[in-house]
N, C-alpha and C positions, 0 to 999 in steps of 0.2 A: 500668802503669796509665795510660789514656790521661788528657790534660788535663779532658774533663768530668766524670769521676769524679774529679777530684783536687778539682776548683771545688765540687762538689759536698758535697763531704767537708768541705771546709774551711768551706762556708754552712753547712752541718748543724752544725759544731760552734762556728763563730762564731754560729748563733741561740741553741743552747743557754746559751754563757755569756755572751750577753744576757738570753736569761732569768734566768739565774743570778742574775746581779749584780743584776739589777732587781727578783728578789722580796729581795732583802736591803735593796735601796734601798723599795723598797715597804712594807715591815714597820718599817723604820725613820722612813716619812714618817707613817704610820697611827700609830706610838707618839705622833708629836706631837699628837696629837688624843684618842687614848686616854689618855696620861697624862703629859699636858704639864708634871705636875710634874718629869717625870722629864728633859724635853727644856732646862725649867728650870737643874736643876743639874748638866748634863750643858756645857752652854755658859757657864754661872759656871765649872765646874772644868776646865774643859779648853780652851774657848777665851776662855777671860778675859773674858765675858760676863757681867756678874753684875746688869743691868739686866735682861731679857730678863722680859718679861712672860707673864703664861697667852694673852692675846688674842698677843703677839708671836710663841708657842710657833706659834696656830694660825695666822700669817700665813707662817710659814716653813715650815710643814708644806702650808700652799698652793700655796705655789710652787715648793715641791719636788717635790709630786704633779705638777703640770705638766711639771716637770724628767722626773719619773721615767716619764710617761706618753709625752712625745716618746722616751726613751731605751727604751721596751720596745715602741714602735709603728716604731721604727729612723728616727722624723723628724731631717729635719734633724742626721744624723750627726756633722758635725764639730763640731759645736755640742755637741747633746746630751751627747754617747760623750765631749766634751774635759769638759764640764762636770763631769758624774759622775769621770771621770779625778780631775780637781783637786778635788773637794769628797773624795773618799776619801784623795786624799794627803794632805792635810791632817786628816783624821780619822783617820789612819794615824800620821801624824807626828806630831802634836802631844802624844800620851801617853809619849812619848819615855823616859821615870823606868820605866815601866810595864816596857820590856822588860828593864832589869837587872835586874830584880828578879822574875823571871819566873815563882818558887813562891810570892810573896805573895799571899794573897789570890784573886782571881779572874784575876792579872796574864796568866797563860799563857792566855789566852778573847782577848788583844791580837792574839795573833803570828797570830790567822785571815783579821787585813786584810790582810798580805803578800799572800796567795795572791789574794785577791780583788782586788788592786790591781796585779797580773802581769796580772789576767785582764780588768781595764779598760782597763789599759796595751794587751793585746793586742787588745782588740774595737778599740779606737780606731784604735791602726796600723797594723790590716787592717780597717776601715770598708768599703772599696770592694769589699773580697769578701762583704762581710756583707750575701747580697743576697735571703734565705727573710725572708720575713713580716715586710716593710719597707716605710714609707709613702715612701722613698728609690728603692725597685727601680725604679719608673719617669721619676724624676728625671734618672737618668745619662746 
């Protein structure tokens, strides 16, 4: 396989799990706006937030949309791709109780941020291949 089929291969599949990650980031930025209650006691119970207002729901759902819009237009990569990185680890980690206990409840619906967070992990520390349908490609 020569080298431009391999670069090629590896854009093709670094775009896809940009997309990937960004309609989960996307569907999760849109819940703060759809049903902010939920974004409410989501950040009371899990990240020790328990001020977090409806108007606050919709400021962070703004600036995540921003987040999530540079992060699926491939702006500003190391930024973006670190940002996403660290905002999933910590929403990966912090439920921490959830994974012993893994047949309570909804608990086992936890372990699907692993994979997703291998797959931020990997967009990020191959950024510089990730060069299909990116406001970056001509930056380099």
């Amino acid at each position: 396989m020569s080298n431009a089929t391999l670069e090629t291969r590896l854009a093709t599949c670094l775009l896809l799990i940009r997309l990937g990650v960004g309609l989960v980031f996307a569907i999760w930025t849109l819940d703060k706006f759809v049903n902010p209650d939920h974004a409410m006691r989501v950040f009371s119970h899990f990240y020790m937030i328990p001020f977090l207002t409806e108007n606050g729901a919709y400021i962070v759902g703004a600036l995540q949309a921003l987040l999530v819009a540079a992060f699926i237009a491939g702006f500003l990569k190391t930024w973006s791709y670190g940002l996403v990185l660290a905002l999933h680890a910590v929403s990966t980690l912090t439920p921490m109780a959830n994974y012993f206990s893994p047949w309570e409840g909804a608990n086992l619906l936890f372990f699907a941020a692993w994979p997703m967070l291998a797959a931020a992990w990997t967009l990020w520390w191959l950024r510089d291949y990730d060069t299909l349908f990116n406001l970056d490609a001509g930056r380099a």
